[in-house]
C-alpha positions in Angstrom: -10.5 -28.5 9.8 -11.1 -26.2 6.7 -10.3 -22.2 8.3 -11.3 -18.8 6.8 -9.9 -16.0 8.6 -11.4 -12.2 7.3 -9.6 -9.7 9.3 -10.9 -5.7 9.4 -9.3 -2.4 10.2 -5.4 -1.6 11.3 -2.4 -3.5 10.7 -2.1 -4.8 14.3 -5.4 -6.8 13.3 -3.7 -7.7 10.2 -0.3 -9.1 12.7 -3.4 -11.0 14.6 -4.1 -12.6 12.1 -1.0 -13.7 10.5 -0.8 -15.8 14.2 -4.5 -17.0 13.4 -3.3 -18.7 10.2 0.1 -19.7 11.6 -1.4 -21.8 14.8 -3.8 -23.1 12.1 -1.1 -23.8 9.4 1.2 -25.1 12.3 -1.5 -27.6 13.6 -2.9 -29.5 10.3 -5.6 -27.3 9.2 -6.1 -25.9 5.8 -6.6 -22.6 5.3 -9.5 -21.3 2.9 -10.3 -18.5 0.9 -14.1 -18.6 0.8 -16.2 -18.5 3.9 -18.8 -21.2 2.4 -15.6 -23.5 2.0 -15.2 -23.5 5.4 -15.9 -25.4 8.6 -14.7 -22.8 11.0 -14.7 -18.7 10.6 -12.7 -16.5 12.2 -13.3 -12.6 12.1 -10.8 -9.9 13.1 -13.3 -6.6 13.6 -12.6 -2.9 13.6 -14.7 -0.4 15.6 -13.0 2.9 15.7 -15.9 4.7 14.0 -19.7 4.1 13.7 -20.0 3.5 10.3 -17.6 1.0 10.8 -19.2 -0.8 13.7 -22.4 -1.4 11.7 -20.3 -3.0 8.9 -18.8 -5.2 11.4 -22.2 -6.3 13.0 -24.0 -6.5 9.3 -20.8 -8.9 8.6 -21.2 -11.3 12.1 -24.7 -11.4 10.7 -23.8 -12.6 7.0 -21.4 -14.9 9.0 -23.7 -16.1 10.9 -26.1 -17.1 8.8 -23.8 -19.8 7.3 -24.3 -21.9 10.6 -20.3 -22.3 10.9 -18.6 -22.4 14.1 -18.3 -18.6 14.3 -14.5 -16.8 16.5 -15.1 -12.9 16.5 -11.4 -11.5 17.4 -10.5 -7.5 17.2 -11.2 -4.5 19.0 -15.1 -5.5 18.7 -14.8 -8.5 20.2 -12.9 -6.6 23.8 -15.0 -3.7 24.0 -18.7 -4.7 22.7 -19.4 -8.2 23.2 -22.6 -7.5 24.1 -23.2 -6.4 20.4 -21.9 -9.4 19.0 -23.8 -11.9 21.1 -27.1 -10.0 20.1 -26.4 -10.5 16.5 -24.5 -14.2 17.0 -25.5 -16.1 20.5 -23.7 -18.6 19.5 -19.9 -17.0 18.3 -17.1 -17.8 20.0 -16.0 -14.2 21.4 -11.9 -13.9 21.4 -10.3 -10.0 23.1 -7.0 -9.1 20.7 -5.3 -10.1 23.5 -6.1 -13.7 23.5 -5.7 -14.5 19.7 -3.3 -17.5 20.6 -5.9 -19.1 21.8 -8.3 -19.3 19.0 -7.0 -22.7 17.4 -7.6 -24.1 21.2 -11.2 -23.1 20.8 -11.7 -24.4 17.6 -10.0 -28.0 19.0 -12.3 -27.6 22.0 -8.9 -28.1 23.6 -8.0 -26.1 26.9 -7.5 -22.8 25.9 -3.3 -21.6 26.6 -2.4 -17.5 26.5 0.8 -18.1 24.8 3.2 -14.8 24.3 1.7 -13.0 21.2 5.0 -12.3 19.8 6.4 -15.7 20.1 3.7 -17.6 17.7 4.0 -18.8 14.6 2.5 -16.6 11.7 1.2 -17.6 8.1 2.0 -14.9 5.1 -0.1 -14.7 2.2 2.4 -12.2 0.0 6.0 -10.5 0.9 4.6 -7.8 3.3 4.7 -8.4 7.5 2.8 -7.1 9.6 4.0 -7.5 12.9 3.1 -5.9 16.2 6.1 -4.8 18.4 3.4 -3.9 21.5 0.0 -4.2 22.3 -1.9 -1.1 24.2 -1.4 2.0 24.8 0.1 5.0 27.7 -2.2 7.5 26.5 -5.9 8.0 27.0 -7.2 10.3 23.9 -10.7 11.6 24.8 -12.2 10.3 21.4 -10.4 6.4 21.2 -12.3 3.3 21.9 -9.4 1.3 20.8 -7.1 1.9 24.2 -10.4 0.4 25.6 -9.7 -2.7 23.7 -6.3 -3.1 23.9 -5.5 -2.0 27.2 -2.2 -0.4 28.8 1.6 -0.5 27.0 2.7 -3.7 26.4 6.0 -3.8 24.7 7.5 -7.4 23.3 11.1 -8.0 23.8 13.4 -6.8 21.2 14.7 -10.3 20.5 11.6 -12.3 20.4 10.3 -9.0 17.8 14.0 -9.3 15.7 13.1 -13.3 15.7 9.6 -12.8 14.0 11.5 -10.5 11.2 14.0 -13.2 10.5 10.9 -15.6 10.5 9.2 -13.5 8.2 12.2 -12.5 6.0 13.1 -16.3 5.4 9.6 -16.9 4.5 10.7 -14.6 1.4 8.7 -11.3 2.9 10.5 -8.0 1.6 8.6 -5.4 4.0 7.9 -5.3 7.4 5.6 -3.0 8.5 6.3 -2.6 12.6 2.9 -1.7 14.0 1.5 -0.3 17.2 -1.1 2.1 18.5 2.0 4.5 19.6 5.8 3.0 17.7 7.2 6.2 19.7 5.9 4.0 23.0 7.7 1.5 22.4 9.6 0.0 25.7 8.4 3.3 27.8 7.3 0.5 29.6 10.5 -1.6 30.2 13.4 0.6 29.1 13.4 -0.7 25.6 15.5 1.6 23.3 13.6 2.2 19.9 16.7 2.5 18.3 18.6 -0.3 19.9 15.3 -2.0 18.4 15.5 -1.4 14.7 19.4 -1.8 14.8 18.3 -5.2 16.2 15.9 -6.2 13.6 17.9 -4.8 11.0 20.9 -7.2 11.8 18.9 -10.1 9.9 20.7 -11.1 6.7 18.7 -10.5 3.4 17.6 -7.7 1.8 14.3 -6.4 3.0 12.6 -2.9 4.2 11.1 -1.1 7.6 8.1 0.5 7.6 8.1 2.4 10.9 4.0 2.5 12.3 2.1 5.2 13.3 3.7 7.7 16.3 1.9 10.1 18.2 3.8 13.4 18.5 3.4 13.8 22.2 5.9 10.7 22.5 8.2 11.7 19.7 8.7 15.4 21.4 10.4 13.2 23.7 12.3 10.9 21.6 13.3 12.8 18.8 16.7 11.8 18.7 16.0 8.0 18.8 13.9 8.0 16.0 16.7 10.3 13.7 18.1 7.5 14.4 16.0 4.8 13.5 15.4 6.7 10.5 18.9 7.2 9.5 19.0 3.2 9.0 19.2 2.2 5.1 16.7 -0.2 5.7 14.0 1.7 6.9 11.5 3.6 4.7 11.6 7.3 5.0 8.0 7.4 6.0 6.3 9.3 8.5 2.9 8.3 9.7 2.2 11.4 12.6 -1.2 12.2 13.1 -2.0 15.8 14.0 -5.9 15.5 14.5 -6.3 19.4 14.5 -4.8 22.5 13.7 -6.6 24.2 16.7 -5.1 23.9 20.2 -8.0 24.4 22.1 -9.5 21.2 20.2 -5.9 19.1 20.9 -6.2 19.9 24.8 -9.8 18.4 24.6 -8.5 15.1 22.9 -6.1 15.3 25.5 -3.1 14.9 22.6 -0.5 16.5 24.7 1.2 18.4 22.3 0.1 21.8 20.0 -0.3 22.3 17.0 3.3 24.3 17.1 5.0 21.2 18.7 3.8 19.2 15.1 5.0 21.8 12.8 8.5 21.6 14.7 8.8 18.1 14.3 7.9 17.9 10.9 10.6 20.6 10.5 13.3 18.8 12.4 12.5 15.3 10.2 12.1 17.3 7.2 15.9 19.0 7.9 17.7 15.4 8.4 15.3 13.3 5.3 15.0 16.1 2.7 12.7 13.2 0.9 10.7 11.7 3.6 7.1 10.9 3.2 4.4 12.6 5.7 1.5 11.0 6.5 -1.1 12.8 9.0 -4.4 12.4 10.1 -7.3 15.1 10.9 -10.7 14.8 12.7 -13.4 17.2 11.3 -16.4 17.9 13.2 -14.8 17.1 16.4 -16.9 18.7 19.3 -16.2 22.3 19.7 -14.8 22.8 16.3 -16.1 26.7 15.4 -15.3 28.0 12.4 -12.1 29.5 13.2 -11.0 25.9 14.5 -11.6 24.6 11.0 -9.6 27.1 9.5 -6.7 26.3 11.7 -6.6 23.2 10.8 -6.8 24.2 6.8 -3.7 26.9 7.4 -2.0 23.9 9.1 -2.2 21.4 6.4 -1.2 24.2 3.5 1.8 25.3 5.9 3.2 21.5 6.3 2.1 20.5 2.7 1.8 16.7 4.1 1.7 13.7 1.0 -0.6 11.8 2.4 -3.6 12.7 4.7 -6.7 10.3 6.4 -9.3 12.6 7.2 -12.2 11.3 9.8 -15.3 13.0 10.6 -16.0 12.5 14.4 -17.5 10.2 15.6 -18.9 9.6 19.3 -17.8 6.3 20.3 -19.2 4.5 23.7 -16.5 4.5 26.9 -14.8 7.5 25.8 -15.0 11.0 27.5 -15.6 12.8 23.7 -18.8 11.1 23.4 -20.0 13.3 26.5 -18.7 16.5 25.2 -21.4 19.1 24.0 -21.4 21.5 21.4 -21.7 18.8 18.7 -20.7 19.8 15.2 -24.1 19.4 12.6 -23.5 16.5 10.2 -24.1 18.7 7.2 -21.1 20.9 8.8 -18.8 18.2 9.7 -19.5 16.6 5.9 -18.8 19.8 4.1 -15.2 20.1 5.8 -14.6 17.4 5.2 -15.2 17.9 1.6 -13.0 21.3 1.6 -10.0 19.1 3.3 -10.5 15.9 0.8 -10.4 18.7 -2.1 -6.9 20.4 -0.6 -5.4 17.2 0.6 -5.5 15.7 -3.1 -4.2 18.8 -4.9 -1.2 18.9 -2.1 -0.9 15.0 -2.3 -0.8 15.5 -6.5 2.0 18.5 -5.9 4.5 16.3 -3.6 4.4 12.9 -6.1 4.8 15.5 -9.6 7.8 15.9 -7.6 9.4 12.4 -8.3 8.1 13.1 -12.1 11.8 12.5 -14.6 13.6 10.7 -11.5 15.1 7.2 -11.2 14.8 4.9 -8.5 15.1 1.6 -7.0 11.8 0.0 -6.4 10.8 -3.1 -4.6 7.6 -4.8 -5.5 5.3 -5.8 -2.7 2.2 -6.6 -4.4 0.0 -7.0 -7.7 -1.8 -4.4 -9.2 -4.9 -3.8 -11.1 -4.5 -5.1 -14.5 -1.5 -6.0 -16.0 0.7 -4.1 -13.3 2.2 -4.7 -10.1 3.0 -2.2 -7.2 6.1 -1.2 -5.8 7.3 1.2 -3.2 10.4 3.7 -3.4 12.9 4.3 -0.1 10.2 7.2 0.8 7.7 4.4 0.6 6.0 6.2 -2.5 3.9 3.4 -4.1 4.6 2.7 -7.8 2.8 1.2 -10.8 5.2 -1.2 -12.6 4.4 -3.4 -15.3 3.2 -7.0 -13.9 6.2 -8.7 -15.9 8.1 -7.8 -12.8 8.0 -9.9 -10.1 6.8 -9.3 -6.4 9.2 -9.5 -4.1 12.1 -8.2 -7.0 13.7 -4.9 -7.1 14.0 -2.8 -9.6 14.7 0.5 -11.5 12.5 3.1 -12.7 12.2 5.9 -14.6 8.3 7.6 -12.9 6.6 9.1 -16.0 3.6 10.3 -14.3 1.8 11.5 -11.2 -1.5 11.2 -9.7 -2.6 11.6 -5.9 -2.2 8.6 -5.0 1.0 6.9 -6.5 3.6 7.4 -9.3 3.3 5.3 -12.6 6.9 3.8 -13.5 8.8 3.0 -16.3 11.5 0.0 -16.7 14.9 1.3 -16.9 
């Protein structure tokens, strides 16, 4: 059987799917890269925001349409099935949960729920993504994905080290550990985050950590793990910690658990131990209740903590989640104009922190190509880098970084 897998949305979808192509790889079938090439579809979703469900259902619909056997996977598939059915009676509906058992489906074999962590996995490239647990502990007002991927469920440390040596052997030079909380990890069987990475990072080779995204609520209360984990030469010095607001009025009503004050410390307290490490934060404009002064919050936040990388989201109501109930709704002409001001800030602080690196030399490893004749790299703060393509992916090499733009450093052979 001839498989195309598309896959949507966050790097656990991304992990999913790596499973998808291994159970196919694994089991005879040849993977594709062109839906009309195939016999069978398979279709990882994303539904976080609005305008991102409607590109998911116009996508079943273009799927569809080519009459294949249809399997519709992702957050999607566990939260709005009813959607999908409208648009494709006849898809084969598969919760994240469950991806194991999407080859059984497309056998018409009985369907097994094999251990997630324990499958094989397909890579197209030298970058991992692998999930270390599924779910999540909190319940933020405004996220429809705990809805689709339930409570904590944290994989054993060996059976996660295992997939890294499976992955490192396959000649992959980043893993990228993902999760809707990393700080969560084993809150829900006394795994040790630390214990963890020192785990994974006993694999022979020479390969990198990217640490996934951590809500500060959880690292309040494990700071000293993750100095740790971060103090490991193998991991990246990057930070993914979204803040949402500046405003703590508007935290307590996503139900974050933490204040705008508790953020800035731990940014400090990383920022004193990894001089260099990279921040990445995310905001939500336009959430319910955001005044004027709220805004600004948020704005003296972001110029205080100068972060180098920041997603900014206007809000959007999502069904099953207590935010879509709240009143005091934020006009979309407001909410689109701050989020203009932030997009306008956020560049000229992202330019400031790369013109930084600007006359400095570093070891780069390449992940991936570029546009044109160059190829990408990243640096130990995870700082992506424009190399010429006669390097190889997967290599390492020095640089000299000539120049700076928001978005990545341009690098000369050295």
């Amino acid at each position: 059987m001839k498989i195309y897998v598309e896959v949507y949305g966050c790097t656990a979808n991304k992990s999913d799917a790596s499973i998808i192509k291994g159970l196919a790889e694994k089991r005879g079938h040849k993977l594709v890269e062109d839906a009309d090439d195939a016999d069978a579809v398979v279709l990882l979703t994303c539904t976080v925001i609005g305008s991102t469900e409607q590109r998911m259902l116009h996508r079943i619909k273009k799927l569809d349409e080519l009459k294949k056997t249809l399997v519709v996977s992702g957050c999607m598939a566990s939260v709005q099935p009813d959607l999908i059915k409208k648009i494709s009676e006849n898809s084969l509906i598969v919760p994240p949960q469950n991806v194991s058992a999407v080859i059984d489906l497309l056998e018409g074999k009985k369907v097994t729920h094999e251990k997630k962590i324990t499958q094989p996995r397909y890579y197209q490239g030298v970058i991992a993504p692998i999930a270390v647990s599924e779910g999540c502990i909190y319940s933020c007002s405004y996220c429809i994905t705990t809805k689709a991927r339930g409570k904590l469920l944290s994989y054993p440390a060996e059976e996660i080290a295992a997939a890294v040596e499976d992955a490192v052997n396959k000649g992959c030079v980043e893993i990228q550990l993902t999760a809707q909380d990393f700080a969560s990890y084993g809150l829900d069987n006394g795994g040790k985050i630390d214990e963890l990475i020192n785990r994974i990072c006993e694999t022979k080779k020479d390969f990198k950590v990217r640490i996934g995204m951590m809500n500060p609520r959880t690292v309040l209360k494990r700071t000293g793990e993750l100095i740790k984990v971060y103090s490991n030469r193998k991991v990246y010095r990057f930070l993914h910690l979204p803040v949402q607001s500046g405003d703590n009025d508007l935290l307590k009503k996503m139900n974050r658990g933490y204040t705008a004050e508790d953020f800035i410390e731990l940014v400090s307290v990383f920022r004193s131990r990894f001089p260099d490490i990279t921040l990445s934060t995310d905001v939500i404009v336009g959430f319910p209740g955001e005044d004027d002064d709220a805004f600004i919050r948020t704005v003296k936040l972001l110029e205080m903590v100068e972060p180098d990388i920041v997603n900014i989201t206007r809000f959007s109501p999502r069904p099953y989640t207590e935010a879509k109930k709240l009143k005091n709704k934020v006009p979309t002409s407001v909410a689109k104009e701050r989020s203009r001001i932030l997009t306008k800030l956020c560049k000229e602080m992202a330019k400031k922190q790369n013109e930084k690196y600007v006359g400095g030399k570093y070891e780069v490893i390449v992940t991936e190509e570029g546009k044109g004749p160059t190829n990408v790299g990243r640096t130990n703060t995870y700082k992506p880098v424009v190399v010429p393509s006669n390097t190889r992916v997967g290599s390492t090499v020095k640089v000299k970084v000539v120049d700076a733009t928001p978005t990545h450093l341009i690098g000369k052979l050295i």
